[in-house]
C-alpha positions as CSV (number, residue, x, y, z in Angstrom):
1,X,-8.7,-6.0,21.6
2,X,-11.3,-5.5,18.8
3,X,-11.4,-7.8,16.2
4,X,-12.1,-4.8,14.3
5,X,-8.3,-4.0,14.5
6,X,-7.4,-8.0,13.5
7,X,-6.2,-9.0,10.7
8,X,-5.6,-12.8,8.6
9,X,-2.4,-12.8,7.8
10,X,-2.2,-14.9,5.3
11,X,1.7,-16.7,4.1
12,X,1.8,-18.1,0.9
13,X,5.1,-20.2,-0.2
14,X,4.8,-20.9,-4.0
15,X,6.7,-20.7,-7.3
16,X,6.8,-17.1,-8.2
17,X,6.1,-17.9,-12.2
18,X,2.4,-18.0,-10.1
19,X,2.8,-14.4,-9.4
20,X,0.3,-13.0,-11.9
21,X,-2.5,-15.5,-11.0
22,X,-1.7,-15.7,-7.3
23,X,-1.7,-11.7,-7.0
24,X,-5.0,-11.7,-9.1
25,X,-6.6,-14.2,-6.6
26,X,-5.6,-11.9,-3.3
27,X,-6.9,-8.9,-4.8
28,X,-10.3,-10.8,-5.5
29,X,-10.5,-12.0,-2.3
30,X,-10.2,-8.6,-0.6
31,X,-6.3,-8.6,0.7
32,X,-4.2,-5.5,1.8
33,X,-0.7,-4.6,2.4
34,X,0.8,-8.0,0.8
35,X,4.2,-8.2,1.2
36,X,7.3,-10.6,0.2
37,X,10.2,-12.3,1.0
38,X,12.3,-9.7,-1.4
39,X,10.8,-6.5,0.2
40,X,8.0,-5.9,-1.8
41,X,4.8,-4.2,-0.1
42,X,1.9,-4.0,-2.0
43,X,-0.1,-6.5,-4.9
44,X,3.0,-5.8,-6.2
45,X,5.1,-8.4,-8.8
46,X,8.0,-9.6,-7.1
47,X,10.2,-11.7,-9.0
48,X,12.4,-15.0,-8.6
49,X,12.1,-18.8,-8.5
50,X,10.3,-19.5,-5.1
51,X,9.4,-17.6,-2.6
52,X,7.0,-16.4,0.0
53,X,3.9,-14.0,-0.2
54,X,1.8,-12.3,3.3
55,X,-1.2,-10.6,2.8
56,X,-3.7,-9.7,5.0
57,X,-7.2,-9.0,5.2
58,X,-10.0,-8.3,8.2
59,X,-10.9,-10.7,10.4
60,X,-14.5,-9.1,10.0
61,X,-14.2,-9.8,6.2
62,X,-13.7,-13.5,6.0
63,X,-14.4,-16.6,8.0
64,X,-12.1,-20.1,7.9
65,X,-14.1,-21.9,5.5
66,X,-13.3,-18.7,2.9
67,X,-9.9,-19.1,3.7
68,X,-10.0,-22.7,3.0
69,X,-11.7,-21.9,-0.4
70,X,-8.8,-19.7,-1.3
71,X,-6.3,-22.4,-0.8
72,X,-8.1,-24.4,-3.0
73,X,-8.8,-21.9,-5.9
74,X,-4.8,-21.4,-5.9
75,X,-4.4,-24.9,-5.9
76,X,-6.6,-25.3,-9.1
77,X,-4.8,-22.3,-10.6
78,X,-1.5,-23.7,-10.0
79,X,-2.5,-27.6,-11.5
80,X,-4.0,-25.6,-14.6
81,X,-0.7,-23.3,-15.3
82,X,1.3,-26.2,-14.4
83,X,3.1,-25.7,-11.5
84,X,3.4,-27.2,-8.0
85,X,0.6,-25.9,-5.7
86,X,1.8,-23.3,-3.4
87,X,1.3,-24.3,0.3
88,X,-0.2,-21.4,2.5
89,X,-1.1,-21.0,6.4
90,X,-2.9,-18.4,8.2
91,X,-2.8,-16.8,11.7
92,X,-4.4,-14.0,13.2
93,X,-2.4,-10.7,13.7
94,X,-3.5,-6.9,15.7
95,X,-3.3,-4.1,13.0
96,X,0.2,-2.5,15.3
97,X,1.7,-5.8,14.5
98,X,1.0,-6.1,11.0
99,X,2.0,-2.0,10.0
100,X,5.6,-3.0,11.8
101,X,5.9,-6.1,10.1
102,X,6.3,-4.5,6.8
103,X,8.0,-1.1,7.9
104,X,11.1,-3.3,9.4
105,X,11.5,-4.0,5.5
106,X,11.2,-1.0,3.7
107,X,14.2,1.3,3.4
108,X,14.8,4.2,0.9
109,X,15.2,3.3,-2.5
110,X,17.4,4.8,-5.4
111,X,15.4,4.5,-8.9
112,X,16.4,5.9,-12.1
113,X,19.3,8.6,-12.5
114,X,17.2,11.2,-9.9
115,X,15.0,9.6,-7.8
116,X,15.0,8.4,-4.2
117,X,12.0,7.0,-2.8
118,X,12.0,7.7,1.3
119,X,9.5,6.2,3.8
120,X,7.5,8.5,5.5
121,X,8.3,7.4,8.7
122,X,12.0,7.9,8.2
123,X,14.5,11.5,8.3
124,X,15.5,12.2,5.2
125,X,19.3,13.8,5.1
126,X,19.7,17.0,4.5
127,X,22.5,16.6,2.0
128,X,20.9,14.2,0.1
129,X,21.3,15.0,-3.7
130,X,18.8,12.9,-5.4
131,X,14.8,13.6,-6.0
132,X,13.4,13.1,-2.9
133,X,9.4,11.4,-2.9
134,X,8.0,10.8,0.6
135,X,5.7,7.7,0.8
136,X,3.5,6.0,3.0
137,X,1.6,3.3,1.0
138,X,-0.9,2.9,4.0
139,X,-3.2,0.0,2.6
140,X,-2.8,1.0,-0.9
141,X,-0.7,-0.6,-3.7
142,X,2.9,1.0,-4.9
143,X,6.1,1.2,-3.2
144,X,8.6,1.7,-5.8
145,X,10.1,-1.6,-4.8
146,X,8.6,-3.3,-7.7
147,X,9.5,-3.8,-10.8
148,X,6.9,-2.5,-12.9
149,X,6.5,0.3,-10.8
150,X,10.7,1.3,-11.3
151,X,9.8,0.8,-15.1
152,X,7.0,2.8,-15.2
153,X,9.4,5.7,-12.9
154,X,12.0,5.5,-15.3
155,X,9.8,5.8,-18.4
156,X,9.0,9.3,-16.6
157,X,11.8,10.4,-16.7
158,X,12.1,9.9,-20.1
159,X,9.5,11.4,-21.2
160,X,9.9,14.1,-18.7
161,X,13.6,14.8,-19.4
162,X,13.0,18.1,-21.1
163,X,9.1,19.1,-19.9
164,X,7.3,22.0,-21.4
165,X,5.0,24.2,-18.9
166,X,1.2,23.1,-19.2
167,X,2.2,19.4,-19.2
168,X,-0.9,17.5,-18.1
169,X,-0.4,13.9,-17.4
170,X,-3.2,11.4,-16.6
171,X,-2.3,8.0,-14.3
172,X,-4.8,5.2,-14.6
173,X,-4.2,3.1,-11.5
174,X,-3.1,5.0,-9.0
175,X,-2.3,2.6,-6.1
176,X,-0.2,5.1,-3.6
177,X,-0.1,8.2,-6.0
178,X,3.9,7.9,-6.7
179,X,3.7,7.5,-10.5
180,X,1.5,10.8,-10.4
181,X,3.6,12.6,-7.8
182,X,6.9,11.8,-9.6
183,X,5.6,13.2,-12.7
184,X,4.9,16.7,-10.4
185,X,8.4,16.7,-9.1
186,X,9.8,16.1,-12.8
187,X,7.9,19.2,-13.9
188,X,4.7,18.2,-15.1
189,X,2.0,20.7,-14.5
190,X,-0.8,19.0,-13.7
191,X,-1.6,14.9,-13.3
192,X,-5.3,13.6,-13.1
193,X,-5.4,10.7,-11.2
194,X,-8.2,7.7,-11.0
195,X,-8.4,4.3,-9.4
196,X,-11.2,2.1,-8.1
197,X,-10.1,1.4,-4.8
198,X,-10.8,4.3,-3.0
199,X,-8.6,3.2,-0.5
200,X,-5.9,4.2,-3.3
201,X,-7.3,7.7,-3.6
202,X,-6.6,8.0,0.0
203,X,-3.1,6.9,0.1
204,X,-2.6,9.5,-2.9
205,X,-4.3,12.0,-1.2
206,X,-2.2,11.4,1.9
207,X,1.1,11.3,-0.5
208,X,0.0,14.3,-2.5
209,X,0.3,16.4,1.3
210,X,3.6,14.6,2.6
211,X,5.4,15.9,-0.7
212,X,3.3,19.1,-0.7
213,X,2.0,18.9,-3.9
214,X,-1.0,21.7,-4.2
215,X,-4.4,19.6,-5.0
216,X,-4.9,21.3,-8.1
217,X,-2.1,20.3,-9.3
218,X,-2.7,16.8,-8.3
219,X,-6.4,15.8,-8.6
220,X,-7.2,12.2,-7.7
221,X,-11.0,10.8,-7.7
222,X,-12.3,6.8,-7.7
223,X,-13.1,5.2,-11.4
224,X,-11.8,4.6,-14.2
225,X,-11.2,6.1,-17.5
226,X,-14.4,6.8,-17.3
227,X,-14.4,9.2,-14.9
228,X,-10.8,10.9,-16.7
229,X,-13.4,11.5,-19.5
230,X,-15.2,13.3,-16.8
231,X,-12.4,15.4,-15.0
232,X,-9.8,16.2,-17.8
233,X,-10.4,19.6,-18.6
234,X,-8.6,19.0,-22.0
235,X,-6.9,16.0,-24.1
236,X,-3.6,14.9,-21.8
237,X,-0.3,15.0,-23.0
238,X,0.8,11.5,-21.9
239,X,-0.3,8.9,-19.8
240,X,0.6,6.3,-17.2
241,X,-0.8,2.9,-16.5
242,X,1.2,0.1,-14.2
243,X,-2.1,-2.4,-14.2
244,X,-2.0,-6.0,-15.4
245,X,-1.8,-6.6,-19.0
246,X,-6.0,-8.0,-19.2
247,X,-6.9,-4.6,-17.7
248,X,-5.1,-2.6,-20.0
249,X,-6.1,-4.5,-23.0
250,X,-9.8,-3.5,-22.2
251,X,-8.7,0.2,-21.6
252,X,-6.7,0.3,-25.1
253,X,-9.9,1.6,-27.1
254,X,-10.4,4.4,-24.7
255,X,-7.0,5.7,-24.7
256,X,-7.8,7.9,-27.8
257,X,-10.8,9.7,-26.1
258,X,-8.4,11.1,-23.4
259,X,-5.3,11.7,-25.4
260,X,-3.7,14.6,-27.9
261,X,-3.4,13.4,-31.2
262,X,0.6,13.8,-30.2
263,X,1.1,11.8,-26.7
264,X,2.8,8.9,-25.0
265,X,1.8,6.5,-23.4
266,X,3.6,4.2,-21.0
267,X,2.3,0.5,-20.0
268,X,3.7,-1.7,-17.4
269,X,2.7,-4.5,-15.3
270,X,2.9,-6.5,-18.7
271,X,4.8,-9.9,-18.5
272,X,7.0,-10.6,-21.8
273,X,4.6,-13.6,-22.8
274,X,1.9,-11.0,-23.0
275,X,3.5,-8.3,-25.1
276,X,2.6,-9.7,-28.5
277,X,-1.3,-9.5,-27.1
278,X,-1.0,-6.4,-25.7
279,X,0.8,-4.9,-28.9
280,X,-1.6,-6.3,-31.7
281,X,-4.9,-4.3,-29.4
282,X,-2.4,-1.1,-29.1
283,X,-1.9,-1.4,-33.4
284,X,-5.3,-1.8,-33.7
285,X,-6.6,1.2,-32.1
286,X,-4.3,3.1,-33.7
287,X,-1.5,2.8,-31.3
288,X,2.4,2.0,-31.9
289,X,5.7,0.7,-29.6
290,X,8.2,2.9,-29.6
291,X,10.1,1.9,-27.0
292,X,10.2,-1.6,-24.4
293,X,11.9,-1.7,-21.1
294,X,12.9,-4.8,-19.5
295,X,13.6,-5.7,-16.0
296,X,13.6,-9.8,-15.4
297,X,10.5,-11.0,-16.9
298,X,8.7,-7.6,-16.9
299,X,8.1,-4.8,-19.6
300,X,7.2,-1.3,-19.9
301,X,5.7,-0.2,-23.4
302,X,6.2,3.6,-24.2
303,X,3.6,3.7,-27.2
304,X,2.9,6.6,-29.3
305,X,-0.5,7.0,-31.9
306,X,0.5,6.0,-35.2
């Protein structure tokens, strides 16, 4: 077989206080499709004491000695934030084997009071009485099975409880499009959609056609907040953005350039040690908490301009 269609699979067993840094790293290094002991696909933020991380990443991509450098960069991470080094191990895997590897793992998912997330690969009941969104990640980021990304769902809801018509939402970090396809199926009327891994925009793209979503309703394109500035026809009524907490404290002093003078915002991927941080850049620019949602050691801020 090609080594084209090979992949590192890369098994890291660590403390999961290491999360943020250890998620951070993979991403650097180029990794896909990571996925944990707890069922979580994705550079997603799974939560507990200890546990095990895979990720994987082209055998084109990387040779042994760059795998032996990552092992040592989280090994100086861990010494620095005090914790044991995490021990990790690598094999080579064919692409069939890795997609099934995850897919074993990931069943439908109740979140909220409405929603049900379904697989795509799965039937979905005909009686079922929740919200249905179909997914299929691919080698993007967001399953639902996370908890930032169930925050960030939930703070949808909220805000989406009694929509008007015209809504337009933005969602800055895309990852697999299901922050921006729940806020179609909860009435919004139009979502703009960015993130720099156009691998992302894919995934959306692909999710935006398995819940039949028209395109213009949905439009998704590769940047930043830059390119909203570009794309947004008009100031948005509220926005997403389930990123880590250093990204969004550089995007704070844009989010008035996209924004009525009247929206929401709604953060997540923040850890409780970084709120203060995050909240003294919000009050700065102008920005207020309204509201903070808490599962285990993550937050969701709904913020409104003071």
């Amino acid at each position: 077989m090609s080594m084209n269609n090979s992949w590192w699979e890369i098994e890291i067993s660590c403390d999961l206080g290491l999360e943020e840094l250890i998620f951070w790293r993979l991403e650097q290094f180029g990794c896909r499709g990571t996925a944990t002991e707890s069922q979580t696909l994705s550079l997603s933020k799974a939560q507990g004491v200890s546990g095990k991380i895979k990720t994987y990443v082209p055998v084109e991509q990387v040779e042994l000695s760059d795998l032996t450098a990552l092992s040592e960069k989280l090994r100086q991470d861990a010494l620095l934030a005090e914790f044991s080094p995490p021990s990790i191990c690598w094999q080579i895997v064919y692409e069939e084997d890795w997609a099934s590897s995850w897919k074993e793992y990931w069943q439908p998912q109740e979140i909220g009071s409405k929603l049900v997330i379904y697989p795509a690969w799965l039937p979905v009941p005909a009686n079922i009485e929740r919200q249905v969104l179909r997914l299929d990640p691919g080698m993007a980021f967001g399953t639902g099975t996370h908890q930032t990304t169930q925050l960030c769902l939930e703070a949808l809801e909220r805000h989406l409880k009694d929509a008007e018509s015209d809504l337009i939402i933005a969602d800055l970090g895309c990852g697999s499009g299901i922050l921006g396809i729940y806020a179609i199926i909860l009435g919004a009327d139009r979502v703009y959609a960015v993130d720099t891994d156009p691998l992302a925009v894919s995934a959306t793209q692909t999710n935006r056609h398995l819940n039949q979503i028209d395109p213009v309703r949905l439009l998704v394109e590769t940047g930043s907040i830059e390119k909203l500035q570009e794309i947004l026809p008009k100031p948005v009524d509220g926005f997403v953005c389930n990123i880590l907490a250093e990204v969004i404290i550089e995007l704070i002093p844009h989010f008035e350039a996209i924004t009525k003078p009247t929206a929401w915002g709604s953060l997540s991927g923040i850890i409780l040690d970084q709120v203060p941080a995050v909240t003294e850049v919000l009050e700065r620019y102008g920005w207020k908490v309204v509201n903070t949602s808490y599962r285990q050691d993550w937050c969701c801020l709904d913020i409104q301009r003071q």
